[in-house]
C-alpha positions as CSV (number, residue, x, y, z in Angstrom):
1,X,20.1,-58.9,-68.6
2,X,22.9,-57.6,-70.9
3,X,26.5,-58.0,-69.6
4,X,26.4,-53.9,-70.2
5,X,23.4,-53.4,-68.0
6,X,24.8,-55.5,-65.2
7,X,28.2,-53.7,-65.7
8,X,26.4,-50.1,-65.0
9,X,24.3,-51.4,-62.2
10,X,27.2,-52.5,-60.6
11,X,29.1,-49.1,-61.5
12,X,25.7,-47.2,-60.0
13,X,26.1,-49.4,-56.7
14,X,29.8,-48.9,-56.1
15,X,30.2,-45.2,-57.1
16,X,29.6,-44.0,-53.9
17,X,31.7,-45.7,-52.1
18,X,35.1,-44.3,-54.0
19,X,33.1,-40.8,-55.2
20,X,36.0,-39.2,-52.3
21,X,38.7,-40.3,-54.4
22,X,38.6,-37.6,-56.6
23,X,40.3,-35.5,-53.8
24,X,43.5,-37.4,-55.0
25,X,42.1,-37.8,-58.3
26,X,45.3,-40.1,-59.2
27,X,44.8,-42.9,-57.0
28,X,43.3,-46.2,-56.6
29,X,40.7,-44.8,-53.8
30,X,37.9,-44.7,-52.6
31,X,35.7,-43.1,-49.5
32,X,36.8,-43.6,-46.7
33,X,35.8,-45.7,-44.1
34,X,35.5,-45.5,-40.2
35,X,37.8,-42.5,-38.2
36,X,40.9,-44.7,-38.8
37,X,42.1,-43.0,-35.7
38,X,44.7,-45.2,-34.2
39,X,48.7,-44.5,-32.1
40,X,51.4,-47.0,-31.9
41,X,53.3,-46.3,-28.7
42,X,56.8,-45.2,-28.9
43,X,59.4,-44.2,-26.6
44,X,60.6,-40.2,-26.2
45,X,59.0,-37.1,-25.1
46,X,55.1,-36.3,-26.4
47,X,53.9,-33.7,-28.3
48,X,55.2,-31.9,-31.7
49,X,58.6,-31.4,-29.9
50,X,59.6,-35.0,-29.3
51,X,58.7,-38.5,-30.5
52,X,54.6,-37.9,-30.7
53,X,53.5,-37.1,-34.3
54,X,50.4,-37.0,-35.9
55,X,49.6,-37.9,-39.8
56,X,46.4,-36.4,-41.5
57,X,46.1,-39.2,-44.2
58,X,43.5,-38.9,-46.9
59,X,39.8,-40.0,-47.0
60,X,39.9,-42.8,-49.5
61,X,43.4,-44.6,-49.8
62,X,46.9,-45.2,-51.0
63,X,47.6,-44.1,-46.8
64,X,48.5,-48.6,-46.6
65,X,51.8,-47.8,-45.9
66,X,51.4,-45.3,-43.2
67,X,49.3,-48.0,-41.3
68,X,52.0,-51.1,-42.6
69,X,54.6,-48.9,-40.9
70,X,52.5,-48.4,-37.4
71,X,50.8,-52.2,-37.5
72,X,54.7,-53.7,-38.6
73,X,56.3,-51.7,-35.6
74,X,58.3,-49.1,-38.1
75,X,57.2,-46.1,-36.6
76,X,57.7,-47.7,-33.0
77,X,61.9,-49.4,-34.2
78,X,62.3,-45.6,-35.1
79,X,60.7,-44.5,-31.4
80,X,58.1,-42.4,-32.3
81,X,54.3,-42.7,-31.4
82,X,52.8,-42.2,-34.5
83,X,48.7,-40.9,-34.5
84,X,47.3,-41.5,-38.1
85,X,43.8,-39.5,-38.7
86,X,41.7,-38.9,-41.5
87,X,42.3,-35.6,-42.9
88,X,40.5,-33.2,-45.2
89,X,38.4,-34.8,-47.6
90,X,39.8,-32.8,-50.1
91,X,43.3,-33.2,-49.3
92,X,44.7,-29.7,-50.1
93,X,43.0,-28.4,-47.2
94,X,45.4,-29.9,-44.8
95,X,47.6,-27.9,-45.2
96,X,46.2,-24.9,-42.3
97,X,46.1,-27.8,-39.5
98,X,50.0,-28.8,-40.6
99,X,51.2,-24.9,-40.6
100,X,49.0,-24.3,-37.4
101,X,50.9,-27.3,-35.5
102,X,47.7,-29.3,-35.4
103,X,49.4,-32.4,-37.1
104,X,52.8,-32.7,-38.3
105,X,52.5,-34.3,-41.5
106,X,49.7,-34.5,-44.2
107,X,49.1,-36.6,-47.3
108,X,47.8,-34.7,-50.8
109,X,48.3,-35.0,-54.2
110,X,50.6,-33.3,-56.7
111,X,48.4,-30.7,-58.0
112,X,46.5,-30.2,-54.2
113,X,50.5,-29.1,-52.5
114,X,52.0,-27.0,-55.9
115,X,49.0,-24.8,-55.7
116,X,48.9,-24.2,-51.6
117,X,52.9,-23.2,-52.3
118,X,52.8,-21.3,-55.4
119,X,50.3,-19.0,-53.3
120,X,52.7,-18.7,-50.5
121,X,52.3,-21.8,-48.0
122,X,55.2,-22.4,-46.3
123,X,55.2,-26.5,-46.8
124,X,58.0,-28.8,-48.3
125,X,57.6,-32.7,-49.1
126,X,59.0,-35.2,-47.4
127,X,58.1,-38.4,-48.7
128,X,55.9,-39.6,-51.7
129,X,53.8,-42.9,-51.3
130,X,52.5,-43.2,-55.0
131,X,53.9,-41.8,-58.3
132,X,53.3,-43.2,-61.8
133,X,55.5,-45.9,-62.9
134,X,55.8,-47.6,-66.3
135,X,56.0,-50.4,-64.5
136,X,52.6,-50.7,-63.8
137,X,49.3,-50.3,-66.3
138,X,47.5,-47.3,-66.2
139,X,45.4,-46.8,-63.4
140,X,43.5,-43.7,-65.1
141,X,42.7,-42.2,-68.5
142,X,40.7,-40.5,-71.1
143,X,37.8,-43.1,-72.2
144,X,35.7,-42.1,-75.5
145,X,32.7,-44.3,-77.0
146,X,34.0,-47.4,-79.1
147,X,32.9,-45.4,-82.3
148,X,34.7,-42.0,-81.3
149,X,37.0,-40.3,-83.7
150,X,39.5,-39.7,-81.0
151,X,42.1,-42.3,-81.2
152,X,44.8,-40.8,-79.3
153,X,45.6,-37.7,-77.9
154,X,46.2,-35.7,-80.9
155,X,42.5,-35.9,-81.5
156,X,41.5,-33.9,-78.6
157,X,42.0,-30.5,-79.8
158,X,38.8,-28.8,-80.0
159,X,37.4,-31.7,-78.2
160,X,34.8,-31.7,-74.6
161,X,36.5,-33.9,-72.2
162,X,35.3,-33.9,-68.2
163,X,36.9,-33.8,-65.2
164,X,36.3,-34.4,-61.6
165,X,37.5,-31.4,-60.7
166,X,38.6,-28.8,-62.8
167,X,42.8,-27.1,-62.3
168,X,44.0,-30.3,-60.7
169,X,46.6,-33.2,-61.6
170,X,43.9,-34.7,-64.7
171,X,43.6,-31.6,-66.4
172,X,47.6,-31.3,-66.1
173,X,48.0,-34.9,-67.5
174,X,45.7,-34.5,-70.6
175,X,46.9,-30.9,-71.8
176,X,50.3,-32.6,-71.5
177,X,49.3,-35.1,-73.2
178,X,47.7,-33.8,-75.8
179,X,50.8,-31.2,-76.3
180,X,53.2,-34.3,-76.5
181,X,51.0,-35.5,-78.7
182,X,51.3,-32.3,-81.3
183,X,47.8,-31.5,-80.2
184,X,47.4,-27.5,-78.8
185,X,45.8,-28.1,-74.7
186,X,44.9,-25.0,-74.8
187,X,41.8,-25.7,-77.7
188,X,40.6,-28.3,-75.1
189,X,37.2,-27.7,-74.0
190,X,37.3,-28.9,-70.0
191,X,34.0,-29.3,-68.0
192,X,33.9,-30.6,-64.5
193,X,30.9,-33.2,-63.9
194,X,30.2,-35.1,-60.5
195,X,32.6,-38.3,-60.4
196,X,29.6,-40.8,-60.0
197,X,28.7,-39.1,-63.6
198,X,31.3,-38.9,-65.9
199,X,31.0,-42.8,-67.7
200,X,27.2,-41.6,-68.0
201,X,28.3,-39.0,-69.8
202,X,30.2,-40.2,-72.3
203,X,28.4,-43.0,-72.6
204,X,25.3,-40.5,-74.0
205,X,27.6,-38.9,-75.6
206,X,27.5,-35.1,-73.5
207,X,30.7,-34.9,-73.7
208,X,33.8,-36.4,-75.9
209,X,35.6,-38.5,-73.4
210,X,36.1,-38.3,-69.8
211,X,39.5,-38.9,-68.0
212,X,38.2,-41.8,-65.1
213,X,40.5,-43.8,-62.8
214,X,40.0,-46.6,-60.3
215,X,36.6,-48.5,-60.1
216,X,34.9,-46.1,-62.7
217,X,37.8,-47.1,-65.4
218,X,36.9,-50.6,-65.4
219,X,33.3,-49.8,-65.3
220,X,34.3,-47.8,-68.6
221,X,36.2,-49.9,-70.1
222,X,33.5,-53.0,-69.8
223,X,31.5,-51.1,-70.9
224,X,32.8,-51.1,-73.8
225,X,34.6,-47.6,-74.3
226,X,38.1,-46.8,-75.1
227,X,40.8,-45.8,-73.1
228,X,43.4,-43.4,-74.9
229,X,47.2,-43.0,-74.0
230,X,49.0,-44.0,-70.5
231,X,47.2,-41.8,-67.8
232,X,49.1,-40.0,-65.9
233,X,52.2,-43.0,-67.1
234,X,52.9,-40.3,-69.6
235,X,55.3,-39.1,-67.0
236,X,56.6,-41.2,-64.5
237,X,57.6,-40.1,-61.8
238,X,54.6,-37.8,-61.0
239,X,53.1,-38.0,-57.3
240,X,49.9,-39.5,-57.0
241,X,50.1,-39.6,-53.4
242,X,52.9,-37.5,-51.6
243,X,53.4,-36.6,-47.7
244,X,53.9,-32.8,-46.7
245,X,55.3,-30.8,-43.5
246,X,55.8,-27.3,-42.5
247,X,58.7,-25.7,-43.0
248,X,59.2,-24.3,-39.5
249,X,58.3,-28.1,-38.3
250,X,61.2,-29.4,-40.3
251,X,63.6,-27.1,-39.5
252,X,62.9,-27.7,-35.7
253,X,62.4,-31.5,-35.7
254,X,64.6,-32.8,-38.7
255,X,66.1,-36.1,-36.3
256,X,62.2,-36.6,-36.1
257,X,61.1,-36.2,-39.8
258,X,64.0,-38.6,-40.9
259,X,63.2,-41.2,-38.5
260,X,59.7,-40.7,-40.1
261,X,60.8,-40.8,-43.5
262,X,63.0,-43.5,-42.9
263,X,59.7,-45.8,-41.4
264,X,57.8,-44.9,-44.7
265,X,59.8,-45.7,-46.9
266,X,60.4,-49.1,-45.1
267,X,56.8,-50.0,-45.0
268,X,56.3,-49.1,-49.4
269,X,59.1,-51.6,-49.2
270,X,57.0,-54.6,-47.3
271,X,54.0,-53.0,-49.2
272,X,55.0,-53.6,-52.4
273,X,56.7,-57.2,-51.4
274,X,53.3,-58.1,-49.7
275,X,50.3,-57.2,-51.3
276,X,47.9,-59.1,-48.9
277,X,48.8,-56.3,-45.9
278,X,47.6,-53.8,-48.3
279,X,44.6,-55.1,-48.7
280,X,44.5,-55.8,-45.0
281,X,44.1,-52.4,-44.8
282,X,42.0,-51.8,-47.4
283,X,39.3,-53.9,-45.2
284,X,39.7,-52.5,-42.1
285,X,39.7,-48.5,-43.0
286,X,38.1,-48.3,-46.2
287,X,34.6,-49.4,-47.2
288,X,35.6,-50.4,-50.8
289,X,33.6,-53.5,-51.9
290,X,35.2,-57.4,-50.4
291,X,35.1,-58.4,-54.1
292,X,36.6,-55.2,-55.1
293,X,39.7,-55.2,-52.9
294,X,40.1,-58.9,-53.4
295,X,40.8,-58.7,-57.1
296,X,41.8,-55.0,-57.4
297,X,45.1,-54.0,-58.8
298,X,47.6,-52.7,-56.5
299,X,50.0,-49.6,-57.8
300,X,53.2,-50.0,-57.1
301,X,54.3,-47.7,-53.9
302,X,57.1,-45.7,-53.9
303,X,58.7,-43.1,-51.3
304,X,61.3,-41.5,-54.0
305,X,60.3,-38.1,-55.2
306,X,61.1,-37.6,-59.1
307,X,62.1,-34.3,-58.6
308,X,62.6,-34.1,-62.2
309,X,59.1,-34.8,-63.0
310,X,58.3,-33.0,-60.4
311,X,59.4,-30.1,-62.1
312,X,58.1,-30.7,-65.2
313,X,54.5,-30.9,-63.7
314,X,55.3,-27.5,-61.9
315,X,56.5,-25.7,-65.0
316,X,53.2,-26.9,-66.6
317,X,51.1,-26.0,-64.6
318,X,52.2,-22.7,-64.7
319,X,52.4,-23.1,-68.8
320,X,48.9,-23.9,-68.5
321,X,47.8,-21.4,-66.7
322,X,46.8,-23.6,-63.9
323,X,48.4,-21.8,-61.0
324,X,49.6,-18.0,-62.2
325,X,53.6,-18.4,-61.3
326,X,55.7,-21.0,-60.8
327,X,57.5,-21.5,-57.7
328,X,61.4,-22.5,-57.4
329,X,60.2,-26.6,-57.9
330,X,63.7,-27.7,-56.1
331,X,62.4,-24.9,-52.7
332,X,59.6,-27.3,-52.8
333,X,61.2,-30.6,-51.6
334,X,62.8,-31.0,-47.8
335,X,66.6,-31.6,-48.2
336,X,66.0,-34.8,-46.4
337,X,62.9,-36.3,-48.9
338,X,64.6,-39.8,-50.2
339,X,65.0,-38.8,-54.3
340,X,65.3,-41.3,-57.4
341,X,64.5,-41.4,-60.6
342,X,61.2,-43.2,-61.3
343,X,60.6,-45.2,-64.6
């Protein structure tokens, strides 16, 4: 058997298991596993008005720090009892049960939270969990056959490239690619294909190039396609992974959402300083491959929102025409989100 066949085999057998990540679209995920429901105990009063807070964390991953902080005791040094739940499996959609009280924070993706507030939601960020970093190889990208004719992203004007989903975070990242790259985005042809398809796709040459990320990358990539630019590392600084509140929550429970904060961003710090607890979680709430998790890369973490790249992704999307009207980037983030430059 060719070291190509056993590479799409593999790909075919494993494609299921991460086909929810496209929800993020930016992150190292996959589908999630069992309820993940679990409460560490704190001290104060229950419900949304005192110490008792629930998370809606995504389907497929990059939640390891929320668990770090429960299974490390952060949430419980900072007295709250914390109830972690998976959300929506497209993450956007948590945004009703945060806004209706139902939970009091929710995880989503860049793209997922500027659209729910450019048409009005009334949410902020409070934390991020995952951003892209220089510091770090790409996670994501465009891949093109070996023999393709694009070989970089001034090539993919007039160009069919698919997409997961169409309007989110990867069809941001390669029209602002391609503009930084001299190329016009707006003479890219975007399709949207099922996730488990895409590598099939180029690989028969339907389309041009297909922007992948996670599993299906290195399925790509030994496959024997190329991979063009620096993914979303083009701008760093942009949330792959960000945590979200109401604003009528904050402005009530701000002593809570700091203490919250606060826990996060101390469990990215023992995340990044201890990789083996992130995998630790990977095997007890995901249902990513033992291989897989063993040898997988791990993105750096962070809790720091680039609010300057932040507002670059905002202005763009609206450039793009991917939402119709910017909204006020800065309104977006709560006053007490942890901020930092991110290279």
């Amino acid at each position: 058997m060719s070291q190509r066949t056993t590479v799409s085999g593999r790909f075919r057998r494993t494609a299921v298991l991460v086909a929810s990540a496209a929800a993020l679209t930016l992150t190292v995920s996959a589908c999630g596993g069992d309820s993940g429901t679990t409460t560490s105990s704190g001290s104060g009063s229950s419900g949304a008005s005192g110490s008792a807070i629930t998370v809606l964390r995504s389907t497929g991953s990059t939640f390891e720090p929320l668990y770090i902080a429960q299974d490390q005791g952060f949430f419980k040094d900072q007295g709250l009892d914390v109830t972690i739940t998976p959300g929506a499996q497209d993450t956007s959609q948590n945004a009703p049960s945060i806004i209706k009280g139902e939970a009091q924070f929710a995880m989503t993706d860049s793209s997922g939270f500027i659209k729910g507030a450019a048409s009005g939601l009334p949410v902020k960020i409070v934390s991020n969990l995952q951003a892209a970093t220089t510091k770090a190889a790409p996670s994501d990208g465009l891949v093109v056959p070996s023999d393709s004719s694009i070989t970089s992203f001034a090539d993919v004007e007039g160009k069919t490239i698919a997409l997961p989903a169409l309007g989110g975070t990867l069809q941001f990242i390669c029209m602002y690619s391609a503009e930084q790259a001299g190329a016009d985005p707006t003479k890219i042809k975007f399709v949207a294909l099922p996730l488990t398809s895409l590598v099939d796709a180029v690989k028969s040459k339907k389309v041009d190039g297909a922007y992948v990320f996670a599993t299906f990358l290195d399925a790509a990539k030994a496959a024997g396609m190329k991979a063009i630019g620096q993914g979303t590392n083009a701008l760093p600084g942009l949330p792959q992974a960000l945590l979200f509140s109401s604003d009528d929550y904050l402005a009530k429970h701000e002593d809570v959402a700091k203490k919250f904060t606060a826990a996060v961003a101390k469990a990215v710090t023992y995340a990044n300083a201890n990789p083996d607890a992130v995998r630790a979680v990977d095997t007890k709430y995901t249902q990513l491959p033992p291989d897989y998790i063993k040898n997988r890369t791990i993105q750096p973490f962070f809790s720091d929102i680039d609010t300057s790249s932040f507002s670059t992704i905002v202005s763009g999307m609206a450039k793009y025409k991917l939402i119709d009207k910017a909204p006020d980037a800065s309104a977006l983030v709560w006053s007490g989100a942890p901020t930092a430059t991110i290279k």
